[in-house]
C-alpha positions as CSV (number, residue, x, y, z in Angstrom):
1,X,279.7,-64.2,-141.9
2,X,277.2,-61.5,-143.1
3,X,277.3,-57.9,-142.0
4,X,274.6,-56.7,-139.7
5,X,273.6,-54.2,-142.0
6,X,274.0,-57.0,-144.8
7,X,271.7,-59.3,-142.6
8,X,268.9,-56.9,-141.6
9,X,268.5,-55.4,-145.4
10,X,268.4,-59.4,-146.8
11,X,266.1,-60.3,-144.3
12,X,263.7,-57.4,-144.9
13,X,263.4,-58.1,-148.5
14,X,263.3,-61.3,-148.0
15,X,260.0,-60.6,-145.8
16,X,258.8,-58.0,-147.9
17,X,259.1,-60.1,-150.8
18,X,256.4,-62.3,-149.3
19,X,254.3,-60.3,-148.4
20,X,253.8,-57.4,-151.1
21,X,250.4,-56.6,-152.1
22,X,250.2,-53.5,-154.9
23,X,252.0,-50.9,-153.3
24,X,252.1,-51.7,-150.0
25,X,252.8,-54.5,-147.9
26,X,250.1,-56.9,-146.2
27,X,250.2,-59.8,-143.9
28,X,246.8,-60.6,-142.6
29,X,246.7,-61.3,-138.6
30,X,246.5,-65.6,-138.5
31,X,245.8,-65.4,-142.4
32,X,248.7,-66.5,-145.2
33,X,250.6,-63.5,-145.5
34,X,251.4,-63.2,-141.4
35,X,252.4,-67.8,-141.9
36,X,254.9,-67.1,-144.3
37,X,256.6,-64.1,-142.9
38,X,256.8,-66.3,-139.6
39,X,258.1,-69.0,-141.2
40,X,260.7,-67.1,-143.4
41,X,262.1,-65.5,-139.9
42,X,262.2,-68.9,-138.5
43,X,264.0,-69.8,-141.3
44,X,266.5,-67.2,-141.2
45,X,266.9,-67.9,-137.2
46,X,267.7,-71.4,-137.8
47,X,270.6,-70.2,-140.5
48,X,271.7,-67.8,-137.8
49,X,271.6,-70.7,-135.5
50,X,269.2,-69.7,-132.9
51,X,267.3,-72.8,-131.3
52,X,263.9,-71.2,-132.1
53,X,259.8,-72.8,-130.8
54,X,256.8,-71.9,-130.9
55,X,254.0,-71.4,-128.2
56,X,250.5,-73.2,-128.5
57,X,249.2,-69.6,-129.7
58,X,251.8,-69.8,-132.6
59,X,254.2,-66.9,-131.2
60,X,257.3,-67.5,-132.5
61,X,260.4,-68.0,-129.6
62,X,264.3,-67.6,-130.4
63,X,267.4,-67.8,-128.3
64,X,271.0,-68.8,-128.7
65,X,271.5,-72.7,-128.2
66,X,274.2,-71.9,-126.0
67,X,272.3,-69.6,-123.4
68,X,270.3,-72.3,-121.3
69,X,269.8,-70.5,-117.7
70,X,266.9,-70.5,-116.1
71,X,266.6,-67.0,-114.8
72,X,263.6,-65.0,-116.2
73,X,265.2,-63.5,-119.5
74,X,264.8,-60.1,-121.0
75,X,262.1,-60.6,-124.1
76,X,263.2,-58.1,-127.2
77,X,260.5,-58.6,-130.4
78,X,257.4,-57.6,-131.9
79,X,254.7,-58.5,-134.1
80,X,254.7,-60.2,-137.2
81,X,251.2,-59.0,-139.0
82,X,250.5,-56.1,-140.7
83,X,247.7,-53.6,-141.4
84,X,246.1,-53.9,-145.1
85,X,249.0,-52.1,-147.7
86,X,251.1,-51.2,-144.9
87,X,254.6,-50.7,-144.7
88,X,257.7,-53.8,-143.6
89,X,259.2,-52.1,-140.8
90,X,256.3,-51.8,-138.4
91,X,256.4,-54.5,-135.8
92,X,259.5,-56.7,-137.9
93,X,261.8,-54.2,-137.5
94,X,261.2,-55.0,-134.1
95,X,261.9,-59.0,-133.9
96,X,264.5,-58.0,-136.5
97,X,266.6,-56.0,-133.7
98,X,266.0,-59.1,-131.0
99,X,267.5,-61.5,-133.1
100,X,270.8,-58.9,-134.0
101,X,271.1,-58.3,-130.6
102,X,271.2,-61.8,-129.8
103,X,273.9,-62.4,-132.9
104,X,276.2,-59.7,-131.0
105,X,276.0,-62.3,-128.0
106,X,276.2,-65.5,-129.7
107,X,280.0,-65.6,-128.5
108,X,279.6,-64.7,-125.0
109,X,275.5,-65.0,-123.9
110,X,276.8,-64.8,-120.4
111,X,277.8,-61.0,-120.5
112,X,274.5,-59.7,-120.7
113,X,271.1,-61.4,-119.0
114,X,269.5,-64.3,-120.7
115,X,267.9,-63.0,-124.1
116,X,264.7,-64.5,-125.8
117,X,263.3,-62.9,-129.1
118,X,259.9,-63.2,-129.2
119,X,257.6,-62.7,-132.9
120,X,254.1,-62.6,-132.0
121,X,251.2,-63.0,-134.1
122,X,247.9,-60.8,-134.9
123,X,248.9,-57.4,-133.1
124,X,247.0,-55.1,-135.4
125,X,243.6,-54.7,-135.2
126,X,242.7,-53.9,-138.8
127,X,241.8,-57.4,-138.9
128,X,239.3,-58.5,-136.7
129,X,239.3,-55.5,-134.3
130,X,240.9,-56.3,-131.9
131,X,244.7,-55.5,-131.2
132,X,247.2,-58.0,-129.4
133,X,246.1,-60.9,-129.8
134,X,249.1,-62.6,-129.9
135,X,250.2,-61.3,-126.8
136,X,247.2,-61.3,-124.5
137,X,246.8,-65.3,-125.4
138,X,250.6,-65.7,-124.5
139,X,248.9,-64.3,-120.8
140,X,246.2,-65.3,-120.4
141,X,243.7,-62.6,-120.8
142,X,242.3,-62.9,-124.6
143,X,238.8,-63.5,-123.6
144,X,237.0,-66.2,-125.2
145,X,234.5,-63.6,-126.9
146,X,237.3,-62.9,-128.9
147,X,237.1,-65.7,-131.0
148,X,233.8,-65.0,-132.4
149,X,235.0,-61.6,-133.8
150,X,234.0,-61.7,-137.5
151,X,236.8,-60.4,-140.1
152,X,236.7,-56.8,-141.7
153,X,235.2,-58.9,-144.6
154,X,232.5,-60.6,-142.7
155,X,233.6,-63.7,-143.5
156,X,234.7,-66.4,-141.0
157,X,236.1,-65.8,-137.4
158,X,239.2,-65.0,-135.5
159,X,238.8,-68.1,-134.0
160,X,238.4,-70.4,-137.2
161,X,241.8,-67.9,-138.4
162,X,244.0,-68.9,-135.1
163,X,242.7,-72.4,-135.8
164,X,244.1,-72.7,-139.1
165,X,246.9,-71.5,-137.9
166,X,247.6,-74.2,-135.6
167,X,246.6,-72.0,-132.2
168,X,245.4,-73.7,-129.5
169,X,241.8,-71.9,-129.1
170,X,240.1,-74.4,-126.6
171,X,243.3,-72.8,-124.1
172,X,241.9,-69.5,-125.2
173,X,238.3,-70.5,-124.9
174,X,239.1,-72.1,-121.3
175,X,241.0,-68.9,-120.4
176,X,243.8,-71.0,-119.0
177,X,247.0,-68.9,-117.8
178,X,249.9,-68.6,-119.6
179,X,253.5,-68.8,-118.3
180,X,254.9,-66.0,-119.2
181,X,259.0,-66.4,-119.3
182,X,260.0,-63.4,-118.6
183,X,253.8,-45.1,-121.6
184,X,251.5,-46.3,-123.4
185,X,247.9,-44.6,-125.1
186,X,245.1,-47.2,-124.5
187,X,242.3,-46.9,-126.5
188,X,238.3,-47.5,-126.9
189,X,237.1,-48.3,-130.2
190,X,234.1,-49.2,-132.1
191,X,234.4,-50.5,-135.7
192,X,231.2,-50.1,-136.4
193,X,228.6,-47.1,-135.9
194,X,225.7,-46.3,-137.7
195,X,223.8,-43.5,-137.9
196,X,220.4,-44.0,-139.3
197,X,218.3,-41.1,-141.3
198,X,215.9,-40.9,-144.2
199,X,216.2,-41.2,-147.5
200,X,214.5,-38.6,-149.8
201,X,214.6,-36.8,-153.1
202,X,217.4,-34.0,-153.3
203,X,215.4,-31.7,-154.7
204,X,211.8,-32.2,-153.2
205,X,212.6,-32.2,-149.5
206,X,213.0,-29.0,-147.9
207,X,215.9,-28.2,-145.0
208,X,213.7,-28.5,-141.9
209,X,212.5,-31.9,-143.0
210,X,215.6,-34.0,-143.7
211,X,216.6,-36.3,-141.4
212,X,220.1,-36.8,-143.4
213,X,223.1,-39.4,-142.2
214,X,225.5,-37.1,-143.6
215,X,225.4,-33.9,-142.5
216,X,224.1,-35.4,-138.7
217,X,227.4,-37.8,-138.7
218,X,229.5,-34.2,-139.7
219,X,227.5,-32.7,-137.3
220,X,228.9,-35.3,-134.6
221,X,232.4,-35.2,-135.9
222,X,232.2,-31.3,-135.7
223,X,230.9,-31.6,-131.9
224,X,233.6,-34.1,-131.0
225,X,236.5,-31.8,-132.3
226,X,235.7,-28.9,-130.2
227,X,235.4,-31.3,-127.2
228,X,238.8,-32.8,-128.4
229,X,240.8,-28.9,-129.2
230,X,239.1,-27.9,-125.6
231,X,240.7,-31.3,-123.8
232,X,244.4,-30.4,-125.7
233,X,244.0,-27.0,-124.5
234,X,243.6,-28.3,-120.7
235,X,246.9,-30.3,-121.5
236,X,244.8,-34.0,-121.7
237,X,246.5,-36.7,-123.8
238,X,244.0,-37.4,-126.6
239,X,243.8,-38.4,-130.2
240,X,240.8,-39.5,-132.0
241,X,240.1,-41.0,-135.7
242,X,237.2,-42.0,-137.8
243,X,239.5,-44.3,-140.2
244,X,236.2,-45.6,-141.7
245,X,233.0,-43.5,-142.9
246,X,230.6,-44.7,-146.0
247,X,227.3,-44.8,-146.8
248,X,225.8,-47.5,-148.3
249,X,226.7,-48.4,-152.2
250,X,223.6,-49.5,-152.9
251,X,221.9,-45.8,-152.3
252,X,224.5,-43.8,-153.9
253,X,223.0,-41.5,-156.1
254,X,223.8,-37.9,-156.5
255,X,219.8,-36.6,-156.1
256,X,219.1,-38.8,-152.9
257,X,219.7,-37.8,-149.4
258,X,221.7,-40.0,-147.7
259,X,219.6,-41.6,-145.2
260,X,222.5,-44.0,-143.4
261,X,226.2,-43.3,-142.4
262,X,228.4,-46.5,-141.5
263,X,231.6,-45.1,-139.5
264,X,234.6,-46.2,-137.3
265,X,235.1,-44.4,-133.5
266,X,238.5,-44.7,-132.0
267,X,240.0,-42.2,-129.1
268,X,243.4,-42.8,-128.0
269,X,244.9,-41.6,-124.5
270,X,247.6,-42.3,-122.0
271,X,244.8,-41.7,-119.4
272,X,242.2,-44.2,-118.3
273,X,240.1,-41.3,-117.2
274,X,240.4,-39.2,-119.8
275,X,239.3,-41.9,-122.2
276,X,236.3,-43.0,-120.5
277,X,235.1,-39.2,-120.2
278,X,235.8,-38.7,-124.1
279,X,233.7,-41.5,-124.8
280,X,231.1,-40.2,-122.5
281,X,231.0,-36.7,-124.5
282,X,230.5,-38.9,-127.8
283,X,227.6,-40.4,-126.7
284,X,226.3,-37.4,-125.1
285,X,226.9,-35.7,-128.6
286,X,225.1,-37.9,-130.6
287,X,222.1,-37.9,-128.6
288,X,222.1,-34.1,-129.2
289,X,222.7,-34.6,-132.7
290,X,219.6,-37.6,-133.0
291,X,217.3,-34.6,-131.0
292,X,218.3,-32.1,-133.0
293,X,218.4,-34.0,-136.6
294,X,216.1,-36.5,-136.3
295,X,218.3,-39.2,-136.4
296,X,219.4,-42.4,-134.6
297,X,223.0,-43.6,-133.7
298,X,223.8,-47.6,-133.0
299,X,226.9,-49.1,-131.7
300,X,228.4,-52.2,-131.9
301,X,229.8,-53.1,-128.7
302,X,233.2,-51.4,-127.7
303,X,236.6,-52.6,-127.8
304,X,238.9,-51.3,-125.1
305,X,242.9,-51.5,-124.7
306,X,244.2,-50.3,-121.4
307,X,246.9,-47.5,-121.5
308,X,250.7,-48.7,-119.8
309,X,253.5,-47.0,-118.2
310,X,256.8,-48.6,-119.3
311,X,259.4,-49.6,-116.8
312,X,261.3,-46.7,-115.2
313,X,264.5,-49.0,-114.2
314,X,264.8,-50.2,-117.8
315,X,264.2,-46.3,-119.3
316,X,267.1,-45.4,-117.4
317,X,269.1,-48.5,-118.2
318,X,268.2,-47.9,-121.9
319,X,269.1,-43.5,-121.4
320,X,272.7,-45.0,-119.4
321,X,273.7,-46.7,-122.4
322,X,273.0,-43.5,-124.6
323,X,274.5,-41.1,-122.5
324,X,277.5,-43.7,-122.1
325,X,278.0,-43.9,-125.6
326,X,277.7,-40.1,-126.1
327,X,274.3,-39.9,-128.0
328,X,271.5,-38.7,-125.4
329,X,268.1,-39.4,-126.1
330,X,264.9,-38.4,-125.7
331,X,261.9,-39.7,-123.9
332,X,258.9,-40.0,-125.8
333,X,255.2,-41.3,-125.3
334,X,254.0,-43.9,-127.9
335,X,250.7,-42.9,-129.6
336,X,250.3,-46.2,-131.2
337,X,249.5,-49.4,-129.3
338,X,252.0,-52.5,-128.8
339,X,252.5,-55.7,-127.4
340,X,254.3,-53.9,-124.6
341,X,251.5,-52.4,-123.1
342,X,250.2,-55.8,-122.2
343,X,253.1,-57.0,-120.7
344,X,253.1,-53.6,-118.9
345,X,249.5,-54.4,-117.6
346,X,250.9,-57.8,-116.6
347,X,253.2,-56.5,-114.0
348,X,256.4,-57.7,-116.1
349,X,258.8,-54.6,-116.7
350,X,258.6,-53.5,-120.4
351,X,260.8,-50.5,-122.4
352,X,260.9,-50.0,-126.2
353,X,263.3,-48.2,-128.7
354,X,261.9,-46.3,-131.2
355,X,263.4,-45.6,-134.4
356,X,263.5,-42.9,-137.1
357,X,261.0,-43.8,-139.7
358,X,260.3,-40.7,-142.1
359,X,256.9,-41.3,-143.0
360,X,255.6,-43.3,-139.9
361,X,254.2,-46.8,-139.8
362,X,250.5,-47.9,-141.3
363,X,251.8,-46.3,-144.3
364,X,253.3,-47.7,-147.4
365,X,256.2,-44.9,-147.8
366,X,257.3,-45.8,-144.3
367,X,261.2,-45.0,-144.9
368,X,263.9,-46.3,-142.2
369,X,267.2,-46.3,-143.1
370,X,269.4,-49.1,-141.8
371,X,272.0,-46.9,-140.0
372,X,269.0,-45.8,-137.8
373,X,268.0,-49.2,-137.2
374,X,271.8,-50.6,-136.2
375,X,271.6,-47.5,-134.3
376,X,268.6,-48.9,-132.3
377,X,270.3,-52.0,-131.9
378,X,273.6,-50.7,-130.8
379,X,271.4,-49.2,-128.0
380,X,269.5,-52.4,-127.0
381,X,273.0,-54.6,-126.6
382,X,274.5,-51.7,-124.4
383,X,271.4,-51.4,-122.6
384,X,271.7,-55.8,-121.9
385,X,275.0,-55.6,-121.5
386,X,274.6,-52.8,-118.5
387,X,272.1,-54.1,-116.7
């Protein structure tokens, strides 16, 4: 039998393999990419010999043949897609750790709660815009809307993508509940804002009567920054990000004042409250910045993600098994989003492990060596096997 270090490196090539694209690594939420990484993990799971299903919304379900109690299990996975040129580890790594967890129990499943590994599909939101989709079909509360969300190409739907996929969408378009068997930062986003100007020659209109996209969206972006330095400063939870800012190609010319700006809005916090009054100021801010400039902002309709406390019981199960084992570890808030949080928000008691990665995720020189990961997963089967 393989090595667990053997295993986990072959099966993250083996993934990677599938799904490079230039330098990075892309597998499209519901699209090919995301289909034949799921299938190449079944794959492996089935060699492993897991009994492994999937749910009507095509997440992916593994558990040792052996292990068939009905008690409500402890779930250990993660996603499956990626953002565009990303990196492997983000979200595999994850389902990679369930399924060597549940290969350290294969021999005695009854030493430790039941264990299900769960892959699920179309967490990022790179895609379509919106983030866990996987999961919040699994529950119930992916709202029907969501399945007219156009791609980041504007062609075809999330809907016609889960489709071809083999989802069931009319459960997702009849909102029917899901049974489900077993800190943190929300988010409000908008993927697409414009701000709306004049065009005019470069050289012909003077300061005082340019209405210019430009310099009113860095006037914004200035605004917001203070707000979000004076907010740190107060000791508020709060990132924000413009990932996406252009103007259109069509116009581009070095003598014309830009008269549009096309950008992304996302702010990130662990606090409801503190996200709601940050998107408050931005709105505020640009209609100082439309008085004072001439200009006009439109937004598409927002795109919120609740924040989630994880489970206290299971962070001190998880900082037992550390201490037990002689390697202490830290607690430390998640400023990404995950599956978790919606099981969080669900009532069902969710923890994570993080592990070193030297470069971070969304990034295609995200580096994790596989002593760090075994270390992870050492962690999660003393955690199990504690509780």
């Amino acid at each position: 039998m393989k090595t667990q270090e053997t295993l986990a490196l072959t099966i993250l090539e083996d993934i990677a393999a599938l799904s490079r694209d230039g330098e990075g690594i892309t597998r499209e939420s519901y699209g090919e990419g995301e289909e034949r990484a799921m299938q190449a993990i079944e794959a492996h799971a089935h060699a492993l010999g897991f009994a492994c299903e999937r749910d009507r919304f095509q997440n992916l379900w593994m558990r040792l043949p052996n292990d068939a109690r009905s008690e409500p299990p402890v779930v250990i996975g993660s996603h499956m897609d990626s953002v565009p040129q990303g990196g492997n580890y983000d979200g595999l790594a994850g389902v990679l750790a369930g399924m060597l967890v549940l290969d350290r129990l294969r021999d005695d499943p009854q030493a430790a709660p039941p264990v299900r590994v769960l892959a699920l599909r179309g967490e990022e939101s790179a895609w379509y815009g919106k983030a866990y989709v996987g999961s919040l079909a699994l529950l119930g509360k992916l709202p029907a809307s969501a399945l007219a969300l156009r791609h980041r190409s504007g062609q075809g739907t999330l809907g016609e993508a889960m489709a071809r996929s083999g989802v069931d969408v009319d459960a997702v378009a009849r909102g029917w509940p899901s049974t489900v068997v077993t800190g943190i930062r929300g988010n409000i986003r908008h993927t697409r804002v414009r701000c709306l100007g004049e065009t005019g020659h470069s050289g012909a209109v003077p300061r005082w009567l340019r209405h210019d996209a430009v310099l009113a969206t860095a006037d914004l972006l200035s605004r917001m920054d203070e707000h979000w330095r004076v907010l740190l400063q107060m000791g508020m939870d709060l990132v924000m990000t413009l990932g996406i800012c252009t103007t259109p190609v069509r116009s581009h010319a070095v003598s014309v004042i830009p008269g549009e700006v096309e950008f992304s809005f996302e702010v990130r916090s662990q606090d409801a409250d503190t996200l709601e009054r940050f998107h408050a100021l931005m709105q505020e801010e640009c209609r100082a910045v439309e008085k004072a400039r001439g200009v006009r902002f439109e937004f598409d309709k927002s795109i919120r993600s609740a924040p989630a406390r994880m489970d206290e019981a299971w962070i001190g199960c998880l900082e037992q098994a550390a201490e037990t084992r002689g390697t202490p570890v830290e607690r430390l808030p998640s400023g990404a989003g995950h599956d978790a949080a919606v099981f969080a928000n669900a009532g069902i008691p969710a923890a994570m492990v993080f592990v070193r990665n030297a470069h971070g995720s969304h990034n295609v020189h995200e580096a994790m060596e596989c002593a760090d990961f075994l270390d992870g997963v050492d962690l999660l089967c003393r955690a199990l096997l504690a509780a």
